[in-house]
NUNUTOR-208827 format. One record per residue: residue in three letters; x, y, z of N, C-alpha, C in turn. Coordinates in pm, whole numbers, plus 32768, in hexadecimal, padded with zeros to 4 digits. Layout:
N
<"ALA", <X, Y, Z>, <X, Y, Z>, <X, Y, Z>>
...
END
This chain:
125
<"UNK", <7169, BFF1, A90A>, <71D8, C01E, A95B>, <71AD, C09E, A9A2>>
<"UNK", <71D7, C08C, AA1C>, <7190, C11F, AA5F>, <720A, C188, AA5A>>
<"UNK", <71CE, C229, AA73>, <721C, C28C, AA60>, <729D, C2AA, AA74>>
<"UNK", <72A2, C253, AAFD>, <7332, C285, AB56>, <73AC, C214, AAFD>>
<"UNK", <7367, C19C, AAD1>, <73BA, C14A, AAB9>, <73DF, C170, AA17>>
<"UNK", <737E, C1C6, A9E7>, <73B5, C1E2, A952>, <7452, C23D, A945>>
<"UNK", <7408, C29D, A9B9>, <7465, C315, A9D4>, <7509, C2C8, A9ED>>
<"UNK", <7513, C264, AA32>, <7581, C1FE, AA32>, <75DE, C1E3, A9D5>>
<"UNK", <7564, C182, A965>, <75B3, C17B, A8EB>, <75BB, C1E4, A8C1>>
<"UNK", <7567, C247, A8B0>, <7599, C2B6, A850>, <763B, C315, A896>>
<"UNK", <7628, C319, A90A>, <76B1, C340, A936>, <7732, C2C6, A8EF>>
<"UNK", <7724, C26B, A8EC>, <7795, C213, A8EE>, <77A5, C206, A83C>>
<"UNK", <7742, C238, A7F2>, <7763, C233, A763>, <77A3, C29D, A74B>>
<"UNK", <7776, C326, A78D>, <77C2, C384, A77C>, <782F, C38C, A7BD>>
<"UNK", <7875, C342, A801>, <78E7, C346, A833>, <795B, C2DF, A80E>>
<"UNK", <7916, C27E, A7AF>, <7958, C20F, A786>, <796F, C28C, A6D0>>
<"UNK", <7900, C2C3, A6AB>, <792C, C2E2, A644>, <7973, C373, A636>>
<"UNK", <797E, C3D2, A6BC>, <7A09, C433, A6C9>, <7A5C, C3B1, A6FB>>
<"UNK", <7AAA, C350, A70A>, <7B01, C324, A737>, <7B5B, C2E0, A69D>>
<"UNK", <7AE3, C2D9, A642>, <7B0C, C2BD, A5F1>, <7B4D, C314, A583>>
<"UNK", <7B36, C39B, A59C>, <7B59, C402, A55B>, <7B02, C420, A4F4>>
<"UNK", <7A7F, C3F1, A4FC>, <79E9, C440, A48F>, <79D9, C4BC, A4D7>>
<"UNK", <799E, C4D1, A471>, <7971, C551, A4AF>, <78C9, C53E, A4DC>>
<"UNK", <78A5, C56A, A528>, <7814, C566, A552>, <77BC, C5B8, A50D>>
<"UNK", <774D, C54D, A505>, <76D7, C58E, A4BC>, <76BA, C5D2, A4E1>>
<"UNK", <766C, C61A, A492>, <7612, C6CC, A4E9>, <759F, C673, A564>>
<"UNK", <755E, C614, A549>, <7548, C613, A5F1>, <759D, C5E9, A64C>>
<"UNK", <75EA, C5A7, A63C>, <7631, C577, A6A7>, <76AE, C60D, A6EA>>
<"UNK", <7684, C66C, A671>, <76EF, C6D8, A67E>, <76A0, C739, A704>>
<"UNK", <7602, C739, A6F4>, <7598, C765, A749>, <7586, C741, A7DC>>
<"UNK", <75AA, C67E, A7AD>, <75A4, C63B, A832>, <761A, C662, A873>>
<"UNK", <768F, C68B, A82D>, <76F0, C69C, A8AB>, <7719, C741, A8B1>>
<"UNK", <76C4, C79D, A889>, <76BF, C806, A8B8>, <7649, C7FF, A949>>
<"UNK", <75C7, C7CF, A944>, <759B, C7D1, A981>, <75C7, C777, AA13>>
<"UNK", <75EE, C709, A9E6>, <763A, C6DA, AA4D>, <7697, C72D, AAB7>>
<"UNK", <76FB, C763, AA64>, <7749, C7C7, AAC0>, <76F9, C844, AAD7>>
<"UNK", <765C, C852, AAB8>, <7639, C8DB, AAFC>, <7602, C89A, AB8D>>
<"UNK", <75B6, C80D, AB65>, <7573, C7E1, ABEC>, <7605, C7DF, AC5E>>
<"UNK", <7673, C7BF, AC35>, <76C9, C7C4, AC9A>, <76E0, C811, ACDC>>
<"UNK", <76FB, C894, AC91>, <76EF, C90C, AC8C>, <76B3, C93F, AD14>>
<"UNK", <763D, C935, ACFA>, <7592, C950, AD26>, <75AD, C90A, ADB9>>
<"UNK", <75A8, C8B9, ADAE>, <759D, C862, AE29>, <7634, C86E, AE91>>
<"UNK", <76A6, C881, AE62>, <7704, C8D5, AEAD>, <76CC, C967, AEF3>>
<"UNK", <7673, C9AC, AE71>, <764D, CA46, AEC8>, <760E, CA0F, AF62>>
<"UNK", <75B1, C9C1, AF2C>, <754D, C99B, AF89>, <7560, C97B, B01C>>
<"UNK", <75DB, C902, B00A>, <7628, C8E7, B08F>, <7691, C942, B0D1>>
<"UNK", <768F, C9C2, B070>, <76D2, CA34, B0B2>, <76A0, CA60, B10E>>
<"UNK", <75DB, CAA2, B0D4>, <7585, CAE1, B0F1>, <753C, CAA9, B16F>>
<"UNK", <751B, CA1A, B169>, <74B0, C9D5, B1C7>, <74F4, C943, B222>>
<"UNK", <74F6, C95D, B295>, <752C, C8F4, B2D1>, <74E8, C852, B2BC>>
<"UNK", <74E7, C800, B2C0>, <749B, C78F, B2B2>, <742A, C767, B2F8>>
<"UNK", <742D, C7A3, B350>, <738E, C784, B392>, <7348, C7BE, B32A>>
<"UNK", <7366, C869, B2EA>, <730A, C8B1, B2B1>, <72DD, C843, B229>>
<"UNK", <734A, C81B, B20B>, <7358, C80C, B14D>, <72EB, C773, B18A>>
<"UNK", <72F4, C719, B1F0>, <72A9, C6C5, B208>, <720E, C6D7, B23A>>
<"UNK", <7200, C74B, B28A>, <7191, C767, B26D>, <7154, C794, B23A>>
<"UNK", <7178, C7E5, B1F0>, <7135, C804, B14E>, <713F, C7CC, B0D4>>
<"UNK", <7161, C767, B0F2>, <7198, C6F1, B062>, <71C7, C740, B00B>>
<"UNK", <7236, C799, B007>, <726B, C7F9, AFEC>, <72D7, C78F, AF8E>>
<"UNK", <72C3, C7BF, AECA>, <7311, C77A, AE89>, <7335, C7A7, AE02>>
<"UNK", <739E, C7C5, ADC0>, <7373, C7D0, AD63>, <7361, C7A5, ACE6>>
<"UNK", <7311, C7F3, AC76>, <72CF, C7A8, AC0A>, <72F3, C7FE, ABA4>>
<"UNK", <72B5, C7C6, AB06>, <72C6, C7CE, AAAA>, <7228, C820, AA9F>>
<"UNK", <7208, C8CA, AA7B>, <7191, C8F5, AA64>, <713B, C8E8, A9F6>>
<"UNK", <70C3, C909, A9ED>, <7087, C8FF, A958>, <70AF, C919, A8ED>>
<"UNK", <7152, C9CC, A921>, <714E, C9EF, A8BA>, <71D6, C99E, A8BC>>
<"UNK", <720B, C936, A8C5>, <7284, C917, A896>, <72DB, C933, A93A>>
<"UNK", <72D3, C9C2, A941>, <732D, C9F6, A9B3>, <7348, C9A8, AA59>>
<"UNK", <73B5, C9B7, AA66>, <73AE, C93C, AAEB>, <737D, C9CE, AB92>>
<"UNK", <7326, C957, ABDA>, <72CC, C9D2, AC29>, <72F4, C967, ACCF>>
<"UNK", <72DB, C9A5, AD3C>, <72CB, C970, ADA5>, <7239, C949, ADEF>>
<"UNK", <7220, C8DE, ADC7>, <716D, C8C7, ADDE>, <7163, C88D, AE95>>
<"UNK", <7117, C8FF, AEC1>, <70E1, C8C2, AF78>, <707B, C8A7, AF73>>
<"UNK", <7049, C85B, AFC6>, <6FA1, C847, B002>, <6F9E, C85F, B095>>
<"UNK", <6F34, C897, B0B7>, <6F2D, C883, B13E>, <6E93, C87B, B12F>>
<"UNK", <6E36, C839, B18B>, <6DA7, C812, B1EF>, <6D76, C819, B15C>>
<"UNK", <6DA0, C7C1, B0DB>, <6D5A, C7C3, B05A>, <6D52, C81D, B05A>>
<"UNK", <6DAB, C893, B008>, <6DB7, C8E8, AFC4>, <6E33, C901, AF77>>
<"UNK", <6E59, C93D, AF36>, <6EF3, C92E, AED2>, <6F12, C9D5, AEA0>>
<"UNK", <6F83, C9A5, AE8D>, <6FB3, CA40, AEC2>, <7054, CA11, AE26>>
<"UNK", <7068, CA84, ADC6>, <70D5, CA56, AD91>, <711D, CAE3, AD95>>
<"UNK", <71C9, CADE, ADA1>, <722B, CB48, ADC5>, <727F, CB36, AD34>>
<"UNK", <7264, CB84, ACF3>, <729C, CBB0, AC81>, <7341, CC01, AC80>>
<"UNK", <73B0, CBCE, AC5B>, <740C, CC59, AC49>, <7431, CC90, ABE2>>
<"UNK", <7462, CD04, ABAF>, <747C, CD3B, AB65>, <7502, CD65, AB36>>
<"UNK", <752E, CD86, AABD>, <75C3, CD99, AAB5>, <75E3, CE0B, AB15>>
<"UNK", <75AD, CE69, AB3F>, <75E0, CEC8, AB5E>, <75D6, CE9D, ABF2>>
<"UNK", <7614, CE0B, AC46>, <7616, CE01, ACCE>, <758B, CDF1, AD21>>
<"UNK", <7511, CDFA, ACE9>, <74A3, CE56, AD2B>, <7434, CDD5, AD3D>>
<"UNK", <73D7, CDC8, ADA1>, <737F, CD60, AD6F>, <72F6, CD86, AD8F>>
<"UNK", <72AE, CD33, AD64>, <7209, CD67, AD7F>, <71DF, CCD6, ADBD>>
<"UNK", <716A, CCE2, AE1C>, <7124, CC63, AE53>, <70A0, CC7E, AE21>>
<"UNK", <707F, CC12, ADDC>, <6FD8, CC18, ADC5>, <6F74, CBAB, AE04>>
<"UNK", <6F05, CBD5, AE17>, <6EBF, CB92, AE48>, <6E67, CB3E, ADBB>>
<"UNK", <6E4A, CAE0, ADD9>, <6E03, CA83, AD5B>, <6D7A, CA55, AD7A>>
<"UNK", <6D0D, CA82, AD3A>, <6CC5, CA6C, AD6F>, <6C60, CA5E, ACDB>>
<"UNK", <6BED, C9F8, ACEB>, <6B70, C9F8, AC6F>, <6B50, CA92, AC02>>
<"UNK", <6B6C, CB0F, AC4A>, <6B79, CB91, AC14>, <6BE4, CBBC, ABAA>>
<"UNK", <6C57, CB72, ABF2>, <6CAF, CB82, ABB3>, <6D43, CBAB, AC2B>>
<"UNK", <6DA2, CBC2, ABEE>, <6E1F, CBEB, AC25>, <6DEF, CC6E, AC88>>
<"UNK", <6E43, CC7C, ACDC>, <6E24, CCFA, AD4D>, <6E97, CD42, ADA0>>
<"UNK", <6ED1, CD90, AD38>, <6F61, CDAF, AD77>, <6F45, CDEA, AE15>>
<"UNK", <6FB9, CDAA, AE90>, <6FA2, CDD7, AF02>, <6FF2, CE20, AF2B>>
<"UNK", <707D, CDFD, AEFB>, <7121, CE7F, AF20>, <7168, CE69, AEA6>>
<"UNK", <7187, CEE1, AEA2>, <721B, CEDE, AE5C>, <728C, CEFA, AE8D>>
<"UNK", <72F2, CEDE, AE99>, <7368, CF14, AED6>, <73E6, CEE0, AEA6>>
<"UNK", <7454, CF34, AED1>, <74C4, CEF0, AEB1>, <74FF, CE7A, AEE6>>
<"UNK", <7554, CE3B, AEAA>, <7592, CD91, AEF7>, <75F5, CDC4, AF5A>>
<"UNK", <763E, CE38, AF63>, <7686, CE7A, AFD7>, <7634, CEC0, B048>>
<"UNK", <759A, CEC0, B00E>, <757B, CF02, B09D>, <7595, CE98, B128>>
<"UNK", <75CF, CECD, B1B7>, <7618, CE93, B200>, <758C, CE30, B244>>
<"UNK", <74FD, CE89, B211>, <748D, CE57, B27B>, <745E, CDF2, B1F4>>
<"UNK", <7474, CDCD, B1A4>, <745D, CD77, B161>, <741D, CD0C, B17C>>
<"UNK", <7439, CCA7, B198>, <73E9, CC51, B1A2>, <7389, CC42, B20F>>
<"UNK", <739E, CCD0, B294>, <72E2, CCE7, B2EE>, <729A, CD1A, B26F>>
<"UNK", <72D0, CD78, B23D>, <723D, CDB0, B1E4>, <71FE, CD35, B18D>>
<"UNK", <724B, CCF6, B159>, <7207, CCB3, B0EC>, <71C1, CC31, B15B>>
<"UNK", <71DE, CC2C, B1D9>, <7199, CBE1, B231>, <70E6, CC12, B268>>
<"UNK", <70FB, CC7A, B2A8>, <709F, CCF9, B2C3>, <7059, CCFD, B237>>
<"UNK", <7075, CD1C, B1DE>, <701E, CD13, B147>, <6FB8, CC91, B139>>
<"UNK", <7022, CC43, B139>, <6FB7, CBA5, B123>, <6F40, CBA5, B1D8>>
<"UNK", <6F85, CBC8, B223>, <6F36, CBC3, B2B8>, <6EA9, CC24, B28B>>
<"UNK", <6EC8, CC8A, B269>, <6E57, CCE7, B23C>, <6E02, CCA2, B1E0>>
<"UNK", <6E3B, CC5B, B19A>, <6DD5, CC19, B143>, <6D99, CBBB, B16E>>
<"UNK", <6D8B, CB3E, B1F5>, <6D7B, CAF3, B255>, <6D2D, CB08, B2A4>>
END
């Protein structure tokens, strides 16, 4: 069974078994925290980046190494992941064989928001 289609059933067990009034297992308690962060995440995103952007940067987000849900881009083969933080704030890193490569940090209210974190990945290009 491939990934997307597991993710399927596993949504529909966990929703058949809150409907039933169980309580959910500790993963399924994970899967639907993380669930509502990718929503989360991906609402900031379509705040931040109009759709050409989020399409040309295959701009999406994911589930990170460490657990934490991140906004992963590519552009001309290269990858770039936007981290946020509780305190509003996010970082863009560059990903590369070296390792991670922080490029900005800034707040999610700065108004120039999403040029810088554009201009950042361009610099790296």
């Amino acid at each position: 069974m491939d990934r997307k289609l597991q993710e399927i059933i596993s949504d529909a067990r966990r929703e058949l078994r809150k409907a039933s009034g169980l309580a959910l297992t500790p993963e399924q308690q994970l899967e639907e925290q993380q669930r509502a962060e990718l929503w989360a995440m991906n609402k900031f995103l379509s705040n931040k980046f109009d759709i050409h952007q989020r399409l040309e940067l295959n701009l999406k987000a994911a589930i990170g190494s460490d657990q934490s849900v991140v906004a992963m881009f590519q552009a001309e083969d290269k990858h770039f992941r936007l981290a946020r933080n509780g305190n509003k704030e996010c970082t863009l890193f560059f990903l590369d064989s070296t390792g991670d490569r922080e490029l900005i940090h800034l707040p999610e209210s700065d108004p120039q928001f999403t040029n810088k974190i554009l201009v950042a990945i361009g610099d790296v290009l």
